[in-house]
C-alpha positions as CSV (number, residue, x, y, z in Angstrom):
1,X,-56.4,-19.0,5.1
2,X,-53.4,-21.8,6.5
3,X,-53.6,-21.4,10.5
4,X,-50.0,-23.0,9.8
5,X,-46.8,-20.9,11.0
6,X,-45.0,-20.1,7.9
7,X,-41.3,-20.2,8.3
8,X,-38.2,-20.0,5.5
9,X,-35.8,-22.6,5.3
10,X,-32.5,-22.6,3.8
11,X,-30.4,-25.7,3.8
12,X,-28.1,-28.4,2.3
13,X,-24.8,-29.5,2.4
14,X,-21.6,-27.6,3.8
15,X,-20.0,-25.7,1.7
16,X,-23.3,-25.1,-0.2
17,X,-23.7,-21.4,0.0
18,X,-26.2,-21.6,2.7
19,X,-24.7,-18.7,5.0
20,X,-24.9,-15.8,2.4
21,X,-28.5,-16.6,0.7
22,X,-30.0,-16.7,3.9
23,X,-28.7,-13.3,5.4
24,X,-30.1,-11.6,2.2
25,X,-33.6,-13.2,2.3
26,X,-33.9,-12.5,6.2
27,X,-32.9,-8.7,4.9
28,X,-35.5,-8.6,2.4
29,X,-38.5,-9.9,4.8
30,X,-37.1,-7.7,7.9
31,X,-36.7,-10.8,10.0
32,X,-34.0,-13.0,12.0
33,X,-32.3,-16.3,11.3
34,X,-32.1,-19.2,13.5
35,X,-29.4,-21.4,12.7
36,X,-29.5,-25.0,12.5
37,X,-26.6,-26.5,12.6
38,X,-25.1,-28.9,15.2
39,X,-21.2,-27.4,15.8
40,X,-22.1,-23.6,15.7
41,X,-24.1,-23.7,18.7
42,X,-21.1,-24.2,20.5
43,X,-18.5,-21.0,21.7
44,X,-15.0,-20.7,20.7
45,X,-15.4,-23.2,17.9
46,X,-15.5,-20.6,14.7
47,X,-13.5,-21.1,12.1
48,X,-13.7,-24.9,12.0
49,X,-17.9,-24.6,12.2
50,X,-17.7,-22.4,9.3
51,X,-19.4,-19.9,12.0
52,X,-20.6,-16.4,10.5
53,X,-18.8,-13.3,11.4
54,X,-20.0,-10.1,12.4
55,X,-19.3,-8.8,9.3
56,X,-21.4,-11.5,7.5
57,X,-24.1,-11.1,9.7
58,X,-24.4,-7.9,8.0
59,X,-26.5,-6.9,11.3
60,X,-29.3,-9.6,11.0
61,X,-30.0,-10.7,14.7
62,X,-28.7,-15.0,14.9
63,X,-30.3,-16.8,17.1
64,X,-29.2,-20.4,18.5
65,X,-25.7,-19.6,17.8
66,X,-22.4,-19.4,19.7
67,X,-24.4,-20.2,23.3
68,X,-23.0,-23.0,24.4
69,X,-20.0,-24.1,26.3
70,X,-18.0,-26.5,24.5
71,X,-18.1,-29.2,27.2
72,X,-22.2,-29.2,27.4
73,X,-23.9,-32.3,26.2
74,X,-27.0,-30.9,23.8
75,X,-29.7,-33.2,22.8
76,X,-32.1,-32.7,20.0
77,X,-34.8,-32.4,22.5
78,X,-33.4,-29.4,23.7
79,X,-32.9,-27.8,20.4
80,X,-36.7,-28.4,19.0
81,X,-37.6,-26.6,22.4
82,X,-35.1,-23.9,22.4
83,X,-35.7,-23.2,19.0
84,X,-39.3,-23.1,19.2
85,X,-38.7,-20.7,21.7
86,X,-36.9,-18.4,19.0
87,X,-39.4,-19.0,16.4
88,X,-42.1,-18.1,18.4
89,X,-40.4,-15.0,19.7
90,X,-40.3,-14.0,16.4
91,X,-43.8,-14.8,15.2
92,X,-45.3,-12.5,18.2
93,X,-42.9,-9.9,16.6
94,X,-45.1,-10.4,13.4
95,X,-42.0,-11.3,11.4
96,X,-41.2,-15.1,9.4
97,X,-38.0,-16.7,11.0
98,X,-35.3,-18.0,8.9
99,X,-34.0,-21.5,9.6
100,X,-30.6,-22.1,8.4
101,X,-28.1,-25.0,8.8
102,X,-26.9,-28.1,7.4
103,X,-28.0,-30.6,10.4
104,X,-30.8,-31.9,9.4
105,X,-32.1,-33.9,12.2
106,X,-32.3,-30.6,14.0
107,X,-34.3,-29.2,11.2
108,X,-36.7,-32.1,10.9
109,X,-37.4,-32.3,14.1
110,X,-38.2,-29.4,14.4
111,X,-40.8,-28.9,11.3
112,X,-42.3,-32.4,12.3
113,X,-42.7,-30.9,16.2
114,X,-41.4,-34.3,17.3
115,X,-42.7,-34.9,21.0
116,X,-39.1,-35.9,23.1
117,X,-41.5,-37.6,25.8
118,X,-38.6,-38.4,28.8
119,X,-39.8,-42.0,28.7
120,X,-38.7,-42.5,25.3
121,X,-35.1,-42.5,27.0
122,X,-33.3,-44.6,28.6
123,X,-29.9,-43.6,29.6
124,X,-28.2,-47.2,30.8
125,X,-29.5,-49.0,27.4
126,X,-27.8,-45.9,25.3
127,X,-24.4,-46.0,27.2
128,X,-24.6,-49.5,26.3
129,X,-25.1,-49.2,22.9
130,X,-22.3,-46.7,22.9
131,X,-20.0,-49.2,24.3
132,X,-21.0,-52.0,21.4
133,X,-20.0,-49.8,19.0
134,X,-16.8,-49.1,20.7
135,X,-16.2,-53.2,20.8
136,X,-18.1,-54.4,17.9
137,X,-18.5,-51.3,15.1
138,X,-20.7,-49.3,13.7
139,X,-21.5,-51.7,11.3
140,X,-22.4,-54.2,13.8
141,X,-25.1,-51.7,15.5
142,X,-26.3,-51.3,12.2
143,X,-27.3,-54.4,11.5
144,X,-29.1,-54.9,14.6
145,X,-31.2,-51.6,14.0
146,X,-31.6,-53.2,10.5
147,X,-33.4,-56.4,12.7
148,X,-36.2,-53.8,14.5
149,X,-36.3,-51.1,12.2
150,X,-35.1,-51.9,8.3
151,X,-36.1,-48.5,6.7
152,X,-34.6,-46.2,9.0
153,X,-31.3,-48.1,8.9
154,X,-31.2,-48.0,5.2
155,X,-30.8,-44.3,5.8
156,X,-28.7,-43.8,7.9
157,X,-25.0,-44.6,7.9
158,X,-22.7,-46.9,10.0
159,X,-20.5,-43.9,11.2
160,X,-23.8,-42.2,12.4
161,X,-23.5,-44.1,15.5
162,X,-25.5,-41.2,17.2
163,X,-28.5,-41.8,14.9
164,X,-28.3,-45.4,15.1
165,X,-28.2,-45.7,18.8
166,X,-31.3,-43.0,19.1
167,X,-33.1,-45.2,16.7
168,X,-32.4,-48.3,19.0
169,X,-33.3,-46.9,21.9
170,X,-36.4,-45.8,20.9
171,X,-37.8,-49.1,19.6
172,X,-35.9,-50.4,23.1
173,X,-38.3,-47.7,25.1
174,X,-41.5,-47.6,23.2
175,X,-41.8,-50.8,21.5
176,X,-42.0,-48.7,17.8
177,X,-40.0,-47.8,15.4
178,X,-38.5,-44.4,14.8
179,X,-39.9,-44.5,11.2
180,X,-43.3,-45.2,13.0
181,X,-42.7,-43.0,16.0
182,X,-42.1,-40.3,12.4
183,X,-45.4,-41.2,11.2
184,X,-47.3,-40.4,14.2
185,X,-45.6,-37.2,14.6
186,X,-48.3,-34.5,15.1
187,X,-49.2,-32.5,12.2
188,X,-46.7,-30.1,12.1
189,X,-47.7,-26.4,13.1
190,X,-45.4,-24.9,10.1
191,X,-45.3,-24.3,6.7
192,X,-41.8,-24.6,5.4
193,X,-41.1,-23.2,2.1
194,X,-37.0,-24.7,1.8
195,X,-34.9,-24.1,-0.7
196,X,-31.2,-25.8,-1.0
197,X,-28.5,-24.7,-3.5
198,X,-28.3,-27.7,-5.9
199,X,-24.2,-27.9,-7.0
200,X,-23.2,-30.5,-9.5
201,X,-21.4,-33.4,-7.4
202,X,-17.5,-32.2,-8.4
203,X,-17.8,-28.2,-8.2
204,X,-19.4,-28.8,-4.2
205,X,-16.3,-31.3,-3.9
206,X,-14.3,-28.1,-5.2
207,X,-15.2,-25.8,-3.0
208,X,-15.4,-28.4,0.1
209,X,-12.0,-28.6,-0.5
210,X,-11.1,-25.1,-1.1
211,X,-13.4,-23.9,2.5
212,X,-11.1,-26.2,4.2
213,X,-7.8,-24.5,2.9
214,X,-9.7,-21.2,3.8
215,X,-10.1,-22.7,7.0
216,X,-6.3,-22.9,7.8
217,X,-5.4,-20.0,6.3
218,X,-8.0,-18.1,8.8
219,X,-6.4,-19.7,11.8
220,X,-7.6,-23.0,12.7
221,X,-4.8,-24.4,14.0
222,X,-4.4,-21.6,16.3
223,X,-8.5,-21.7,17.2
224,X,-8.0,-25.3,18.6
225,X,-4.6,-24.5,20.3
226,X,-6.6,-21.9,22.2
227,X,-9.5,-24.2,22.8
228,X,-7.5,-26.7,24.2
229,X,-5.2,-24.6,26.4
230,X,-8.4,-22.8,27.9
231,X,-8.9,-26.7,29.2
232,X,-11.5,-28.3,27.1
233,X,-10.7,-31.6,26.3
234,X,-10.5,-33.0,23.0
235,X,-12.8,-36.1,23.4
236,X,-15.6,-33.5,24.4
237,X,-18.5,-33.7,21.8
238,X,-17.6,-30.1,20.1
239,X,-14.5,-31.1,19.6
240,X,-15.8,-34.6,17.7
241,X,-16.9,-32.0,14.6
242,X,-15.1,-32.4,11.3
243,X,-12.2,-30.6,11.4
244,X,-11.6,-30.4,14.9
245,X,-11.0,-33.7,15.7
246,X,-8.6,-34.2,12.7
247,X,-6.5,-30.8,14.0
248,X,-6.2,-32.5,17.4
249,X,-4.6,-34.9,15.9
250,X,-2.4,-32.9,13.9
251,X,-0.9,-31.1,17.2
252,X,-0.4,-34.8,18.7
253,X,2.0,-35.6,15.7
254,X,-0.2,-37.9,14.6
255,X,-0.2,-36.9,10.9
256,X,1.1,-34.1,8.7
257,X,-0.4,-30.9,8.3
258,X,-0.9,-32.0,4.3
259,X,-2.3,-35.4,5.4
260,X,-4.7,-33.8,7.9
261,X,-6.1,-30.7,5.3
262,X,-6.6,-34.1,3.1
263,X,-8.4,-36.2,6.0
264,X,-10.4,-32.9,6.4
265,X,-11.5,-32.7,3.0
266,X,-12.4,-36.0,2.6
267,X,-14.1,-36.5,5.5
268,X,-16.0,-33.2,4.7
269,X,-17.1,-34.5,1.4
270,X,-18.2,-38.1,2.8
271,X,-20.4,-35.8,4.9
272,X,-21.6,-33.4,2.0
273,X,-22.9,-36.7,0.6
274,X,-24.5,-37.8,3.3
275,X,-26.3,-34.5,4.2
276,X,-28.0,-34.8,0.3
277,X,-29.0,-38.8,0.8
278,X,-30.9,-36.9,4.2
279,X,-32.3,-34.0,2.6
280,X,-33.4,-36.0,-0.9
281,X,-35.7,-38.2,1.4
282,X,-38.1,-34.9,1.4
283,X,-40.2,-34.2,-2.1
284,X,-41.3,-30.7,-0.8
285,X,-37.5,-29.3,-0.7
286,X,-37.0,-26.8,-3.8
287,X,-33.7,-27.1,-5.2
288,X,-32.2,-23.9,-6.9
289,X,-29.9,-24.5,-9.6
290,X,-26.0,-23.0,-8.4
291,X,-25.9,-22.0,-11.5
292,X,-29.2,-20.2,-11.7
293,X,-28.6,-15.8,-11.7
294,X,-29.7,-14.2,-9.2
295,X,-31.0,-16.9,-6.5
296,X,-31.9,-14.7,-3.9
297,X,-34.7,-13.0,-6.3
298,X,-35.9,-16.4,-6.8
299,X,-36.2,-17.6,-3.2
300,X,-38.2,-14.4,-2.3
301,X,-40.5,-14.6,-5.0
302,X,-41.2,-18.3,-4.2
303,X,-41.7,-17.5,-0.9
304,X,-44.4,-14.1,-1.7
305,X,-46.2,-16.9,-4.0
306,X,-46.1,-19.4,-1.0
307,X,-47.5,-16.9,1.1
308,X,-50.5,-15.2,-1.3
309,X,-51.7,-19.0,-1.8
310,X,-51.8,-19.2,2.0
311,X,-53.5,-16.3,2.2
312,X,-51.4,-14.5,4.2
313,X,-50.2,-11.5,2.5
């Protein structure tokens, strides 16, 4: 018998499906989802963050969503622990959490129980890093991880900059890289069986672009009008999310409403395809065809097999 902590995983890009197949498996296993995803964990922001209603939650209890204010700073450090907090909450409750969300450095770190030691920070060096990519570009910052740390800037994009400067600052702090820092992660107390809707490249593009019309037609405009005139200032990091920033924008008269619905989408799909080149990295995922019947069944069954081989059914 594993002495590892099964848990169910369901991820990919936006616009992927992930929402709806993950409220039905956490039905069928009598358990509770905690989300993954970077924007949602903010209040107020919930049609832009493609948030799930009530009525979607279908009464399945959400954890590590709609917590925080939108002018609080959240690191990944704080997520692995807060959601390890949730996960094992749920595990003395005898049930198998279900992780859901497209931000996968959350859901790495997590499964890889990544050790956030404070002396792997270093706030000065980061705010300058920040301030390069300001003068300079993120193409600039990432060639100089590229210097120090070649494989993880071939990963990672030059828009990233939060990536890249966390990658720089750890090889500034602890003399490795974050691909070796990766390596010597402990061995991770999980056993992740996830599963990610596989779409063909142009029908994900097609319903990218069709959630972001949704998007309007539910009220984003007014959901950032309300933000804003509650105080919050749009260069906050909530509001830097896909969509927001583009609406913000839009109510400065900086664009059309057709021109920023287009930005939106495009930027939305430029991210779609960078969430795959994150999640391809890892063999183990399982990818379920979006065309396949029934998915849900699918997912479960995996997941019975997964467990009898453990031994723990």
């Amino acid at each position: 018998m594993s002495d590892k902590k099964p848990i169910i995983v369901i991820t990919g890009p936006t616009a992927s499906g992930k929402t709806a197949l993950s409220i039905e498996v956490a039905k069928a296993f009598n358990t509770e989802i905690i989300s993954a995803d970077s924007v949602q964990i903010y209040r107020y922001l919930n049609i832009g963050s493609a948030k799930p209603t009530p009525e979607e939650m279908d009464g399945i209890t959400h954890h590590m969503l709609d917590f925080l204010d939108p002018a609080t700073p959240y690191s990944v450090a704080e997520y692995v622990k807060d959601a390890k907090a949730c996960a094992d909450f749920l595990y003395d409750l005898g049930k198998i959490p279900v992780m859901v969300g497209g931000t996968g450095l959350y859901i790495s770190s997590f499964l890889q129980d990544i050790d956030f030691a404070p002396g792997n920070v270093d706030f000065e060096f980061r705010a300058h890093l920040h301030k390069l990519a300001l003068e300079k570009g993120g193409e600039y910052l990432l060639a100089e991880l590229s210097k120090v740390d070649p494989q993880s800037a071939q990963n990672l994009h030059p828009n990233d900059t939060k990536r890249v400067v966390r990658a720089l600052e750890i090889y500034h702090t602890s003399h490795r890289t974050k691909t070796e820092q990766d390596t010597l992660a402990k061995n991770s107390p999980y056993e992740a069986f996830t599963f990610i809707i596989d779409y063909e490249r142009s029908a994900l593009y097609e319903r990218i672009n069709r959630r972001v019309d949704m998007m309007f037609e539910a009220g984003l405009l007014e959901e950032v009008r309300g933000i804003l005139k509650m105080g919050y200032s749009p260069k906050c990091l909530a509001m830097q999310g896909i969509g927001y920033k583009e609406t913000v924008d839009y109510l400065r008269g900086l664009a059309t409403l057709t021109e920023t619905k287009e930005i939106i989408k495009k930027q939305s799909r430029r991210y779609a395809k960078r969430q795959l080149t994150w999640f391809r990295r890892d063999k183990s995922i399982c990818w379920i065809d979006a065309n396949m019947e029934n998915k849900f069944q699918y997912v479960v069954d995996c997941v019975h097999e997964r467990l009898y081989n453990m031994g723990s059914v």
